[in-house]
PAZAPA-4460 file (N, C-alpha, C; in steps of 0.05 Angstrom, whole numbers, plus 32768, in hexadecimal, padded with zeros to 4 digits):
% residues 246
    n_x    n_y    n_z   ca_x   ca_y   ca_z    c_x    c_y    c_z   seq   type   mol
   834B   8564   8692   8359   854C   869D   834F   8534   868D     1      X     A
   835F   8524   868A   835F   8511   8677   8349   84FB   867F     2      X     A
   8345   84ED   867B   8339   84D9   8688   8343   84BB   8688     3      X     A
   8346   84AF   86A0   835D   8494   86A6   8350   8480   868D     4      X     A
   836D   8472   868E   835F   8458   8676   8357   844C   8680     5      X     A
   8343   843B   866A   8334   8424   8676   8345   8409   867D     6      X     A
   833F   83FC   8696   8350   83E3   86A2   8352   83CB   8694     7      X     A
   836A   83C7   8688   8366   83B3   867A   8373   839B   8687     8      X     A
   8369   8383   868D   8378   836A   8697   8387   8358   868D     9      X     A
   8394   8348   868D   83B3   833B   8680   839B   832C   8671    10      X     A
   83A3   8315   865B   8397   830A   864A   838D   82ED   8661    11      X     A
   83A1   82E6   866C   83AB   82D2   867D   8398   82C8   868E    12      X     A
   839A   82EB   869E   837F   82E9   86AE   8364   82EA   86A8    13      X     A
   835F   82EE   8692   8341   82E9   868A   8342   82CF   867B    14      X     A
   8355   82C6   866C   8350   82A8   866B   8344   8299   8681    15      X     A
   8359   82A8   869D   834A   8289   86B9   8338   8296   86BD    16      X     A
   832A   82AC   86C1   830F   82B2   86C3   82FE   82A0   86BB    17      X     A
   82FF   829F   869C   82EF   828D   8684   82E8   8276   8691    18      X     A
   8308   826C   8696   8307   824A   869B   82F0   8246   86B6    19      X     A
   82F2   8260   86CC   82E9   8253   86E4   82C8   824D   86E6    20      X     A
   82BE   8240   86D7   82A8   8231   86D3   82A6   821A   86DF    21      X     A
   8291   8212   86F0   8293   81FE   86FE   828F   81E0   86EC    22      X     A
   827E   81E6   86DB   8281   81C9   86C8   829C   81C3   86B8    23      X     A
   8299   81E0   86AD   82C1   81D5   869E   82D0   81D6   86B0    24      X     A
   82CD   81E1   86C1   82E5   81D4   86DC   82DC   81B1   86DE    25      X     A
   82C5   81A8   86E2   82C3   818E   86E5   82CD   8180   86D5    26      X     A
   82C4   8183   86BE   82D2   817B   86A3   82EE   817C   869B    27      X     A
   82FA   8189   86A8   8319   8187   86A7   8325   8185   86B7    28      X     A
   8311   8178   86D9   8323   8175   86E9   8338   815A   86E2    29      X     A
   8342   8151   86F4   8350   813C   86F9   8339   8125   8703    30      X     A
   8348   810F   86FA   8332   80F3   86F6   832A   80ED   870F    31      X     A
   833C   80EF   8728   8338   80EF   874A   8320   80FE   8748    32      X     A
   8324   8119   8743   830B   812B   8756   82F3   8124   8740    33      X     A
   82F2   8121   872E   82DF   811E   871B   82CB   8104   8726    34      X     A
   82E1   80F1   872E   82CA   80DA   8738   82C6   80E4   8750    35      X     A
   82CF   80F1   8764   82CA   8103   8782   82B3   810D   877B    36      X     A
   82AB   8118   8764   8292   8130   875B   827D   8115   875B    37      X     A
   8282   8107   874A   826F   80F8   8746   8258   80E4   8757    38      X     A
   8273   80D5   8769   8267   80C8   8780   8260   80DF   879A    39      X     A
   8264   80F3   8799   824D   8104   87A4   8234   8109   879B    40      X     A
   8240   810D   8786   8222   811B   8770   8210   810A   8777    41      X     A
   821A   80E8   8772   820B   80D0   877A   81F7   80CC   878E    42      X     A
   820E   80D6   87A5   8200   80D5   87C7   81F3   80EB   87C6    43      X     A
   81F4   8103   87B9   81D7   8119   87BF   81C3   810A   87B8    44      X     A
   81C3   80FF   879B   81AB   80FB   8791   819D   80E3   879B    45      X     A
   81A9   80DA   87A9   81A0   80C3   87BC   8191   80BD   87D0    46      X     A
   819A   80DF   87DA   819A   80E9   87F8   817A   80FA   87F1    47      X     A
   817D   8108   87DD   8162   810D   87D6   814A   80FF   87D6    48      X     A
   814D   80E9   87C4   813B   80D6   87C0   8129   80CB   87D3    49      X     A
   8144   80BD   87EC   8141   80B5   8808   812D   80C9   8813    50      X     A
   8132   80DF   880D   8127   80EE   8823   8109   80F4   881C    51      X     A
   8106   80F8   8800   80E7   80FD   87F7   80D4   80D7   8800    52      X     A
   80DE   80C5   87FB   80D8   80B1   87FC   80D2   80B4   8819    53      X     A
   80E6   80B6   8831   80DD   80B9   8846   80D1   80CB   8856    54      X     A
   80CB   80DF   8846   80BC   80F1   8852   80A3   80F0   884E    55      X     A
   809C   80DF   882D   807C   80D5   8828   8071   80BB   883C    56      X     A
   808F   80AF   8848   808B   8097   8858   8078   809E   8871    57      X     A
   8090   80AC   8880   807E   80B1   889E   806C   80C5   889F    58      X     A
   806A   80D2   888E   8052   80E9   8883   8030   80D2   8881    59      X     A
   8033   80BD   8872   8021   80A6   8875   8019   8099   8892    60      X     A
   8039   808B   8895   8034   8087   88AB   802B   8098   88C8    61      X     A
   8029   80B3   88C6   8029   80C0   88D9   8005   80C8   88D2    62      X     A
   8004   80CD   88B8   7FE1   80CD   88BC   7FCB   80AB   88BF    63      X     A
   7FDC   809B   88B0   7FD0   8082   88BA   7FC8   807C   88D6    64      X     A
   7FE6   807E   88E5   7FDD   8077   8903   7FCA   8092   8919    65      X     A
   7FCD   80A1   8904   7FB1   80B8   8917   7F97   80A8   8914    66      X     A
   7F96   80A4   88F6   7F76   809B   88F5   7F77   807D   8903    67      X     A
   7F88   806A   88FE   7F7E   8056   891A   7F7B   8060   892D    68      X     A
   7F8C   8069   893C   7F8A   8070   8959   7F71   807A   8962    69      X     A
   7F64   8090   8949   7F4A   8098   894A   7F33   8079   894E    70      X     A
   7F39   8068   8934   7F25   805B   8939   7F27   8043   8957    71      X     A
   7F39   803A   895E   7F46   8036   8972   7F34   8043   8991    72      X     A
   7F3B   8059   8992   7F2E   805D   89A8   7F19   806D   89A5    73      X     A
   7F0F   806A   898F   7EEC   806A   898C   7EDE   8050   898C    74      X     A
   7EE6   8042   898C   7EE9   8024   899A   7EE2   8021   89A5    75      X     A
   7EF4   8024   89C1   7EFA   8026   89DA   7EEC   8035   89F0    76      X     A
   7ECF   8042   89D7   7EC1   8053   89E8   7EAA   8040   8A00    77      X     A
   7EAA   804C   8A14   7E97   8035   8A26   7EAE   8027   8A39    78      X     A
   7EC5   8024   8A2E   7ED2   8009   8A3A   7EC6   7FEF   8A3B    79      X     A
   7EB8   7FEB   8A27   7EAE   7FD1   8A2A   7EBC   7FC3   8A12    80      X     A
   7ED1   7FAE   8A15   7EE2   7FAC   89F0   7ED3   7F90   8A00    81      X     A
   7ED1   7F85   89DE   7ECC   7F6B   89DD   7ED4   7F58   89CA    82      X     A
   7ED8   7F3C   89C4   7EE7   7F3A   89B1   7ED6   7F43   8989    83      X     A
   7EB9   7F41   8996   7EB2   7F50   8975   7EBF   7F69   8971    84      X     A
   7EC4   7F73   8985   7EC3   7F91   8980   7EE7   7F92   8979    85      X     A
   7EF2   7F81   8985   7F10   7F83   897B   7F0E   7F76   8954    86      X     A
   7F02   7F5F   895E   7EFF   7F5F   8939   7EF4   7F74   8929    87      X     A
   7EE7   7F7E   8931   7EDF   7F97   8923   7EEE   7FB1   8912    88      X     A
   7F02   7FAA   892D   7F12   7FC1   892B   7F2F   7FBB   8915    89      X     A
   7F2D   7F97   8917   7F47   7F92   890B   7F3F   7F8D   88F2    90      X     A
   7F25   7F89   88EB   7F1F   7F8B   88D2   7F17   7FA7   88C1    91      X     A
   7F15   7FB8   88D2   7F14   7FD4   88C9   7F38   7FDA   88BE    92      X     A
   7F46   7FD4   88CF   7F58   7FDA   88C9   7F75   7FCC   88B7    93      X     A
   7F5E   7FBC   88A8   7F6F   7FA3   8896   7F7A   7FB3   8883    94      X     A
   7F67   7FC4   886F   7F73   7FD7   8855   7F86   7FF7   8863    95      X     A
   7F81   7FFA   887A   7F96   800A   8887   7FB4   8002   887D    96      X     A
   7FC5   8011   886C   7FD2   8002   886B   7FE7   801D   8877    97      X     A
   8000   801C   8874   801A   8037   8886   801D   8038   889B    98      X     A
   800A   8034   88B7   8007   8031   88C3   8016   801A   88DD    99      X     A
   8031   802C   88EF   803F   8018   88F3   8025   8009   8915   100      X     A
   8020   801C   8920   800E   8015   8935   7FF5   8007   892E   101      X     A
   7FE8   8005   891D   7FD2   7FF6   890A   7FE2   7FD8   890E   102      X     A
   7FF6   7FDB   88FD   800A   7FC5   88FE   800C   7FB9   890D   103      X     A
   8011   7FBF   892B   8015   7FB5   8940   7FF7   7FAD   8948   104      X     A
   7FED   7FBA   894C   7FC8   7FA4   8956   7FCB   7F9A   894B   105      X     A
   7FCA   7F96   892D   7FC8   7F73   8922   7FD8   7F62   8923   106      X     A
   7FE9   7F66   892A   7FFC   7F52   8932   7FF5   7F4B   8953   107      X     A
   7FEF   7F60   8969   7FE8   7F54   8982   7FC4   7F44   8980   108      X     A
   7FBB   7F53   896E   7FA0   7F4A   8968   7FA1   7F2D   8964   109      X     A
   7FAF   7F25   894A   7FAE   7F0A   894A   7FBC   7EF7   895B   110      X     A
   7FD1   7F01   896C   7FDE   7EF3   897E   7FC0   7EEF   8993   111      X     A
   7FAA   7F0C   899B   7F9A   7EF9   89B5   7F8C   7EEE   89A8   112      X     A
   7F82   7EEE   898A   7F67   7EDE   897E   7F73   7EBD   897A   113      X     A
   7F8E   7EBC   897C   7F93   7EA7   897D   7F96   7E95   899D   114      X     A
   7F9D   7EA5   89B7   7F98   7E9E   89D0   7F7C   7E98   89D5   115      X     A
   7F70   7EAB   89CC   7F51   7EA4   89D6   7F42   7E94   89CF   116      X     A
   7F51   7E8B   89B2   7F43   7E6F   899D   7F4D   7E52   89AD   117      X     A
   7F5E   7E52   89C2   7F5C   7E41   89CD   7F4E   7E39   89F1   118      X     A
   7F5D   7E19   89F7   7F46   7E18   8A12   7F5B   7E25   8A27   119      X     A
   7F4B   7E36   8A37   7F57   7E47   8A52   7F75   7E39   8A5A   120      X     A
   7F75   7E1D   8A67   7F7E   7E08   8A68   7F9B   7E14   8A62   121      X     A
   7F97   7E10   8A47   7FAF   7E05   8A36   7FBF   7E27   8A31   122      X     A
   7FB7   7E3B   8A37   7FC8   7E4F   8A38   7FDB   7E58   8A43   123      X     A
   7FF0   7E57   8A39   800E   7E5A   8A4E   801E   7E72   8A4A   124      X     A
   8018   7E8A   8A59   8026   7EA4   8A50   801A   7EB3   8A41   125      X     A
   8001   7EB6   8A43   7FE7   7EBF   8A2A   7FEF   7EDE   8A29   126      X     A
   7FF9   7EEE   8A3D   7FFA   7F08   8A3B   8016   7F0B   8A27   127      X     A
   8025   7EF7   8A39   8044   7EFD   8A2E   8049   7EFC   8A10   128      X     A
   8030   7EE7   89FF   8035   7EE4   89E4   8030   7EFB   89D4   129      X     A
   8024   7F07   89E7   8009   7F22   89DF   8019   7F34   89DF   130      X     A
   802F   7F35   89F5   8042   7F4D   89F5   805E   7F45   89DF   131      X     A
   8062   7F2D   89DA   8076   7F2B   89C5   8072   7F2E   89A8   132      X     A
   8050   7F29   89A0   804B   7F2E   898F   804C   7F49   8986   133      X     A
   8044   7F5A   899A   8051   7F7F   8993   8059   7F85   8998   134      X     A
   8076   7F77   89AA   808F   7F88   89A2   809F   7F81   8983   135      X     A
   8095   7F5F   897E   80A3   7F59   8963   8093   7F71   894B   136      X     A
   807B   7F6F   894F   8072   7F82   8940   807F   7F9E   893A   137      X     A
   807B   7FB0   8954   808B   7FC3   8957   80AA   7FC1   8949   138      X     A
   80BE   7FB2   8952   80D3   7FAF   8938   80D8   7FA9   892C   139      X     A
   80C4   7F9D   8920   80C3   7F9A   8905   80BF   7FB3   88F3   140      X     A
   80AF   7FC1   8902   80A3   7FE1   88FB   80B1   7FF3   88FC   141      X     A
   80C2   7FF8   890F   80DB   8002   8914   80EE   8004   8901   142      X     A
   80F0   7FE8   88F7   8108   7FEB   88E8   8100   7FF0   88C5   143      X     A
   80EA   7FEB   88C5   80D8   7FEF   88AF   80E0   800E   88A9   144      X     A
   80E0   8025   88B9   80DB   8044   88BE   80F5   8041   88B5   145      X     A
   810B   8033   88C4   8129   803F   88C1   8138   803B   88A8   146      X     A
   8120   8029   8894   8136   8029   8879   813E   803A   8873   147      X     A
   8157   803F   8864   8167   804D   8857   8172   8068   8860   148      X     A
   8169   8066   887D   8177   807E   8891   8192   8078   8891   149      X     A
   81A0   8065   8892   81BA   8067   8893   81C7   806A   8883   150      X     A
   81BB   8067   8864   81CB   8077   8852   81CF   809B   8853   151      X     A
   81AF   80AB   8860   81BC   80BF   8863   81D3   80CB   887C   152      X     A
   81CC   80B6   8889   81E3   80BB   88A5   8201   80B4   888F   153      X     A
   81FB   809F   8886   8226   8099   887D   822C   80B9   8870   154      X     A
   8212   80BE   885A   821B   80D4   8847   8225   80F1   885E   155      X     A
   8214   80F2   8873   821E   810C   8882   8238   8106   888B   156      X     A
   8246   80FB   888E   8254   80E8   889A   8272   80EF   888B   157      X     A
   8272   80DC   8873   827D   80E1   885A   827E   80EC   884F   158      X     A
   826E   80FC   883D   8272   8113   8827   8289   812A   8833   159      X     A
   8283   8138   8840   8291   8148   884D   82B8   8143   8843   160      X     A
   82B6   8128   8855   82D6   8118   884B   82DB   8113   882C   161      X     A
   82C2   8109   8821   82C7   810C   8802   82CD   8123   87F6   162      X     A
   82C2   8134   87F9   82C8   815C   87EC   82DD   8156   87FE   163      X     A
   82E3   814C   8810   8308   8159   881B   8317   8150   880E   164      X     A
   831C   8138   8808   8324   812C   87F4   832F   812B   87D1   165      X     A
   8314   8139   87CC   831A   8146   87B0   8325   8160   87AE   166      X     A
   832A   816E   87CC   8334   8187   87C5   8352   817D   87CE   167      X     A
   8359   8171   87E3   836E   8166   87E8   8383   8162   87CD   168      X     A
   8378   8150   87B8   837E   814E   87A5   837E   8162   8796   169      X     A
   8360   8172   878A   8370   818B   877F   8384   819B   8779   170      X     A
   8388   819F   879C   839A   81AD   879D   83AF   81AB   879D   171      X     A
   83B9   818E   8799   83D7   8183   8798   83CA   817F   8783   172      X     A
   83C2   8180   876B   83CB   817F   8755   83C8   819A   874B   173      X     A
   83BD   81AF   875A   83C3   81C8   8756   83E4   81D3   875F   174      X     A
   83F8   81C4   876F   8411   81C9   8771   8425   81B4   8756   175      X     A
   841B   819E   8755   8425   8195   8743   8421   819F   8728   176      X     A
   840B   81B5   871A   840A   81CC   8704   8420   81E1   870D   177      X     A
   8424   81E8   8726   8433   8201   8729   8454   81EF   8721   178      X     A
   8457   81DF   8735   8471   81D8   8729   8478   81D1   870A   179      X     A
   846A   81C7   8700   846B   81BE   86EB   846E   81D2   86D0   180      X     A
   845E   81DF   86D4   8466   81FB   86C7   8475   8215   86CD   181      X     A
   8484   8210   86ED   848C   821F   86FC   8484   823F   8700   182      X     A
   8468   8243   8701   8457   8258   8704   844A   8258   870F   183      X     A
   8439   826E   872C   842A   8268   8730   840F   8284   8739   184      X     A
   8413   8285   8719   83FF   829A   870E   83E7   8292   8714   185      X     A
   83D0   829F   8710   83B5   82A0   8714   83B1   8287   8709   186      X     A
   83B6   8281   86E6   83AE   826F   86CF   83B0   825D   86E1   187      X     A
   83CC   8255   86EC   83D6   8231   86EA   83C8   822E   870F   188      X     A
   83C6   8244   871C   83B7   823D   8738   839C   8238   8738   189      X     A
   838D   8240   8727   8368   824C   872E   835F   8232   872D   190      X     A
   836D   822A   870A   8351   8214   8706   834F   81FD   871C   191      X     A
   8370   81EB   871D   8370   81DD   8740   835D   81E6   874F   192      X     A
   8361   81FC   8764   8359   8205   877D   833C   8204   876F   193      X     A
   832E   820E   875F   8315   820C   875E   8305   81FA   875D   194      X     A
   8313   81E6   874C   8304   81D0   874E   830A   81B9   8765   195      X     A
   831D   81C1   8779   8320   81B5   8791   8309   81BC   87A4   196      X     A
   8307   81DD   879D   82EF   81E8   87B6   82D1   81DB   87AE   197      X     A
   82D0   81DA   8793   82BA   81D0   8785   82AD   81AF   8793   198      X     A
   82C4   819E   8791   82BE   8191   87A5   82BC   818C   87BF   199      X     A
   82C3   81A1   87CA   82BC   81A0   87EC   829E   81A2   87EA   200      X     A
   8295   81B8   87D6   827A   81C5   87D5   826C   81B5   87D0   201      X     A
   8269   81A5   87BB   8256   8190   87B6   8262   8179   87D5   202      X     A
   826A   817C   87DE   8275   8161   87F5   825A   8170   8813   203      X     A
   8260   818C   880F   824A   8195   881F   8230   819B   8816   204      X     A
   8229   8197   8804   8215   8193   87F9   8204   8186   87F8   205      X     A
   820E   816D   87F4   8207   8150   8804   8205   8150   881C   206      X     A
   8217   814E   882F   820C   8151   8844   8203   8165   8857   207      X     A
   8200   8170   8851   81EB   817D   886B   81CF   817A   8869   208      X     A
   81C8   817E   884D   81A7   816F   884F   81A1   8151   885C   209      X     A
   81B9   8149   8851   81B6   812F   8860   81B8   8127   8882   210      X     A
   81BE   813D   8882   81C2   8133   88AE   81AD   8143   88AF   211      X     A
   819E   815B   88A2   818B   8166   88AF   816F   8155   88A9   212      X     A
   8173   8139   8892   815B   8136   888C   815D   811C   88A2   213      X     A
   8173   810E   88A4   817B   80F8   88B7   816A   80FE   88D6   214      X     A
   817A   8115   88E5   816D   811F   88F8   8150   8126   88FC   215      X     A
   8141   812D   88E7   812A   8136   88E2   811D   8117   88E7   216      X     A
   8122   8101   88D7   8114   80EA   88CD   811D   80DC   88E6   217      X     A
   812F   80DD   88F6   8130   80CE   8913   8121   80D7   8928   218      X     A
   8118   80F4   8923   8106   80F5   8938   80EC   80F8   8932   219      X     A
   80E4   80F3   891B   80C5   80E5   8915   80C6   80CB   8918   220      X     A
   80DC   80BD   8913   80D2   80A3   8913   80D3   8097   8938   221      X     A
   80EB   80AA   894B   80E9   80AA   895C   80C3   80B2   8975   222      X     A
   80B7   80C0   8963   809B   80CD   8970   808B   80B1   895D   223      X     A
   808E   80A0   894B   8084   808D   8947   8087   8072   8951   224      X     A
   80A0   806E   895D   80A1   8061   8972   8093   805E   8990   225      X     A
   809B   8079   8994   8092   807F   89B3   8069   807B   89B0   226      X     A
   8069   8079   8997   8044   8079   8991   8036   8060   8996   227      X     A
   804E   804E   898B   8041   8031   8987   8054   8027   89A7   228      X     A
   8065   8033   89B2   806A   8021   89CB   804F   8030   89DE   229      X     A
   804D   8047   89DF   802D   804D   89EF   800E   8038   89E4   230      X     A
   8013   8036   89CA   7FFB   801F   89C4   8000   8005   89C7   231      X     A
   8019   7FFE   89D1   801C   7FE1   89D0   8014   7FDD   89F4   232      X     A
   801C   7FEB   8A07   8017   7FEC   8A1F   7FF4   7FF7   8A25   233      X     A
   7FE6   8001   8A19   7FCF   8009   8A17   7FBE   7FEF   8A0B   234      X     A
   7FC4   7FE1   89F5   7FBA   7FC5   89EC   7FC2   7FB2   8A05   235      X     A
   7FD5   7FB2   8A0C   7FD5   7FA1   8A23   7FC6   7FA3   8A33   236      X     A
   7FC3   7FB5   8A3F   7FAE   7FB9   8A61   7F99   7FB9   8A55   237      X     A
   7F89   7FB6   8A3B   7F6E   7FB4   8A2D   7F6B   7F90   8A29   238      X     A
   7F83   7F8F   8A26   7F77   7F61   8A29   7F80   7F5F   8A44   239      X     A
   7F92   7F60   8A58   7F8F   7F5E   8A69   7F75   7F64   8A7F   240      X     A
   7F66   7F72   8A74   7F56   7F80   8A80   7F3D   7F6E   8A7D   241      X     A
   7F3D   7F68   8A5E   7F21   7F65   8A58   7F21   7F4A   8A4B   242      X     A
   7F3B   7F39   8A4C   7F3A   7F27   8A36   7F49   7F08   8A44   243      X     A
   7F64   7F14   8A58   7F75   7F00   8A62   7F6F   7F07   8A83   244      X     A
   7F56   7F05   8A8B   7F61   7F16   8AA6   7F67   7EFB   8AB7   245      X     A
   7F66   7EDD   8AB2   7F66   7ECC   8ABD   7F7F   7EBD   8AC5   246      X     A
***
C-alpha cells in the first residue's frame, strides 16, 4: 500500500500565515489602530513606572513610620513626657525623612512649642490648634501618598475601551478589504481581525496590572492613614494630659 501524499497548503494560505506577525501586523496596520497601539503602549509604560515609584514610596514610608513609632513610645516609657523630652524626640526625628506620621508630630509638635511659648492668659483654643495642626498635617500626607494613583485608576478604566476601539476599527476595515476585493479568503480576512484582537490585548494588558496595582496601593495607603489618625488621637490625650490640662 502506497503511502498518502504529503499535505500540501494553497500558496495563499501560507502567505497569511507569514504575514500574521504581530509587529508586521503593527506595521501595516491602519493609522487608527497604530496610534490605538501606541497610546496604550504609552499608558503601560506609565503604569509601570507609577507603580515601581510607588511601591519604593510606601515601602519607605511604611518602614519609616515603624521606627518612629518605636522611638515614640520608647519615649513614652514611665509616662512621664515633658517638654525636653518631646524636644528630644522631635529632634531625633528631624533627618527621618518618608515618614508620613513623623510628619505629623512635627507639625503638632511645633503647633504646642508654640502654645506653650506663650503666657497661659493669652491662649485661646490651645488644644484645638493642636488638633488642626494634625489633621492639616495628616492631609497634607494623605494626599502626598495619593500621587499619581489616578492615573492608574483612569488607565484601568480606559484601556480596555481603547483595545475596543482599535478592534472596532480593524474590523471594519477588515470588511472594507473583503468588499473591496470582493473575497473573503483567509489572505484579505486574517491580517484585519488580527491586528484588531492585537489591540484589545495590549488594551488588557494595560489594564489589569493597573487596577490590581491601584487596589493594592489604596489599601496601604488606606492602613497608613488609619496609623497616623490612631497617632494623632494618641498625641492628643499626651498634651492634654501633660501639657494643656488647664
Amino acid at each position: 500500500m502506497a503511502p498518502p501524499p504529503p499535505l500540501v497548503l494553497p500558496a495563499g494560505v501560507l502567505g497569511a500565515g507569514a504575514q500574521l506577525h504581530p509587529v508586521e501586523l503593527m506595521l501595516q496596520a491602519t493609522p487608527v489602530v497604530q496610534l490605538v497601539v501606541v497610546i496604550l503602549v504609552a499608558m503601560a509604560v506609565g503604569c509601570w513606572f507609577i507603580m515601581g515609584a510607588k511601591a519604593m514610596r510606601l515601602w519607605r514610608a511604611a518602614r519609616a513610620s515603624r521606627r518612629f513609632l518605636e522611638s515614640f513610645w520608647e519615649a513614652d516609657a514611665g509616662n512621664r513626657w515633658t517638654p525636653d523630652r518631646l524636644e528630644d524626640l522631635y529632634v531625633k526625628t528631624l533627618p527621618l525623612k518618608g515618614s508620613p506620621i513623623a510628619a505629623v508630630f512635627k507639625s503638632g509638635y511645633v503647633e504646642l512649642a508654640r502654645i506653650l511659648g506663650v503666657a497661659p492668659k493669652e491662649r485661646r483654643g490651645d488644644t484645638d490648634n493642636v488638633e488642626r495642626a494634625l489633621r492639616r498635617s495628616a492631609t497634607g500626607e494623605l494626599t502626598g501618598l495619593e500621587v499619581m494613583l489616578p492615573f492608574l485608576a483612569t488607565t484601568a478604566a480606559t484601556a480596555p475601551f481603547i483595545g475596543l476601539f482599535g478592534t472596532v476599527w480593524g474590523i471594519m476595515h477588515s470588511f472594507v478589504s473583503i468588499a473591496g476585493q470582493k473575497s473573503a479568503s483567509l489572505d484579505v480576512v486574517a491580517p484585519g481581525i488580527a491586528e484588531a484582537l492585537i489591540a484589545t490585548a495590549i488594551g488588557l494588558v494595560a489594564a489589569i496590572p493597573a487596577v490590581m496595582a491601584y487596589n493594592y496601593f489604596v489599601r496601604r495607603i488606606r492602613v497608613l492613614e488609619a496609623e497616623m489618625e490612631a497617632f494623632q488621637y494618641d498625641f492628643l490625650n499626651i498634651v492634654r494630659r501633660y501639657f494643656l490640662t488647664s
